[in-house]
C-alpha positions in Angstrom: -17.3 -8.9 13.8 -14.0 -8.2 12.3 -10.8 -10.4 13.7 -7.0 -9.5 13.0 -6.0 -12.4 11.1 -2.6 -14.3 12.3 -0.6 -15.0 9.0 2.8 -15.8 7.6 3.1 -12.1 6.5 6.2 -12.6 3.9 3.4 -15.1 1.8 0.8 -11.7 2.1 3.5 -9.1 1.8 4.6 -10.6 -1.6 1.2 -10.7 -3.2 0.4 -7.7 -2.0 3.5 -6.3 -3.8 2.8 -8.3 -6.4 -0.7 -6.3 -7.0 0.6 -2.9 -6.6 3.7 -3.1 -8.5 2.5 -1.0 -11.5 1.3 1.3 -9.0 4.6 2.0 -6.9 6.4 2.0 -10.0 3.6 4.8 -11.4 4.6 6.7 -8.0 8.8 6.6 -8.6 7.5 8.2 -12.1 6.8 12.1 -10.4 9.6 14.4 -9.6 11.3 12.9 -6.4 12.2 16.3 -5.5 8.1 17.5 -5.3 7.3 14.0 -3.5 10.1 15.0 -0.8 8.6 18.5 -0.6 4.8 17.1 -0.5 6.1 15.0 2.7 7.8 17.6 4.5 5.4 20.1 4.1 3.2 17.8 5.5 0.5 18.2 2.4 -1.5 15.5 3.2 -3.8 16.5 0.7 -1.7 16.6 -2.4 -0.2 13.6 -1.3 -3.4 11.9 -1.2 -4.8 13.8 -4.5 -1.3 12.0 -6.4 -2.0 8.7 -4.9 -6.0 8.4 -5.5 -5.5 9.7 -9.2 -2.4 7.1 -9.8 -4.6 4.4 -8.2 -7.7 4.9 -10.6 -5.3 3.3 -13.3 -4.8 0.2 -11.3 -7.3 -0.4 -8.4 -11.4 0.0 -8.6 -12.4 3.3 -6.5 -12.0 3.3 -2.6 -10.6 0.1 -2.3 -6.7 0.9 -1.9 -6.1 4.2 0.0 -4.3 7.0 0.9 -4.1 7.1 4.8 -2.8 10.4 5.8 0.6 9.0 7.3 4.0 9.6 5.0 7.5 9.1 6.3 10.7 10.5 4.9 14.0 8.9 5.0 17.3 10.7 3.7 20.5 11.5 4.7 24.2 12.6 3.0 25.1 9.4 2.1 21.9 7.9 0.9 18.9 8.7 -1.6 16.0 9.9 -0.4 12.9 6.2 0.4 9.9 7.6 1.2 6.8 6.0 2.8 3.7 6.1 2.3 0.6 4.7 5.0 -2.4 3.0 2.3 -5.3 0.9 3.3 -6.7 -1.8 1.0 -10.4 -2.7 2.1 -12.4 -4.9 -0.2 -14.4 -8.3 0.3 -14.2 -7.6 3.6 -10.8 -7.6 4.2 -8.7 -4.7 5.9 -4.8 -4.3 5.7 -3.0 -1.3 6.3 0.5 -1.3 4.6 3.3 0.8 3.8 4.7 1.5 0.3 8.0 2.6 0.6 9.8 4.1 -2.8 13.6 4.3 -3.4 15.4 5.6 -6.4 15.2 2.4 -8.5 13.4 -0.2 -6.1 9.5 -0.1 -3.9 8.5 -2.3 -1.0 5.6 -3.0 0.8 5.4 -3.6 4.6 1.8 -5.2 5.6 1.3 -3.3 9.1 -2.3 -4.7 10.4 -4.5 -7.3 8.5 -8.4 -7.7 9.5 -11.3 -9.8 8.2 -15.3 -10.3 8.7 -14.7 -13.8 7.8 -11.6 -14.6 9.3 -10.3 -18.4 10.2 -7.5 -20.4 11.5 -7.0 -21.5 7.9 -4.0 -19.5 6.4 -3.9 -21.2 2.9 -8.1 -20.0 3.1 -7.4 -17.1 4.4 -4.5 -16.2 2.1 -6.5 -17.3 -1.0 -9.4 -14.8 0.4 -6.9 -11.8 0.1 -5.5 -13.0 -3.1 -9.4 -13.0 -4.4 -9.8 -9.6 -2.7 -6.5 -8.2 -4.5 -8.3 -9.5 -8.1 -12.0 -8.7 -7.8 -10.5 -4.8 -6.8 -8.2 -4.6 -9.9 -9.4 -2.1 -13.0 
């Protein structure tokens, strides 16, 4: 049975980045302007077509996702961040995050975190996603 997992999300949120650095970076590479056009048009699909093929250079297959969830943010006076819901699952462990990409920075925002195997141990538990993160890497 699968149990949210109580953490200190800042310690999770920065491996996490830590892990899909190349790949947020790989996503500010494309044409901001088709990436603002893929979101509002609400092309789900495309989005997720980008996202799986820039993911086969970093993560094993199925194992960090493409969630159907994207969120624009832009105004007059500031450049366009744009969201994007994923879901890493591997080792049995779940998290559902946010990548969110700006002009010359990403960030990622850990939303939900389940495990099979979960524990009151956070330094276990946080060495269990770390192992997850690894064993899913290309």
């Amino acid at each position: 049975m699968k149990q949210k997992l109580i953490v200190d999300l800042p310690n999770y949120e920065a491996l996490l980045a830590a892990h899909v650095a190349g790949f947020a970076n790989e996503i500010r590479q494309h044409n901001v302007e088709d990436l603002i056009a893929f979101v509002r048009l609400q092309k789900n699909e495309t989005v997720r077509s980008l996202l799986e093929s820039i993911g086969e250079l970093y993560f094993k297959p199925k194992t960090n996702r493409f969630v159907d969830d994207t969120e624009l943010l832009m105004g007059w006076t500031m450049p366009p961040r744009i969201s994007f819901s994923m879901k890493f699952e591997n080792r049995s462990i779940e998290v559902f995050y946010r990548i969110i990409v700006c002009a010359d920075t990403a960030a990622v925002n850990i939303d939900y975190m389940q495990s099979e195997d979960a524990n009151g141990n956070g330094d276990v538990a946080l060495t269990k996603f770390q192992c997850a993160l690894e064993s899913a890497r290309i």
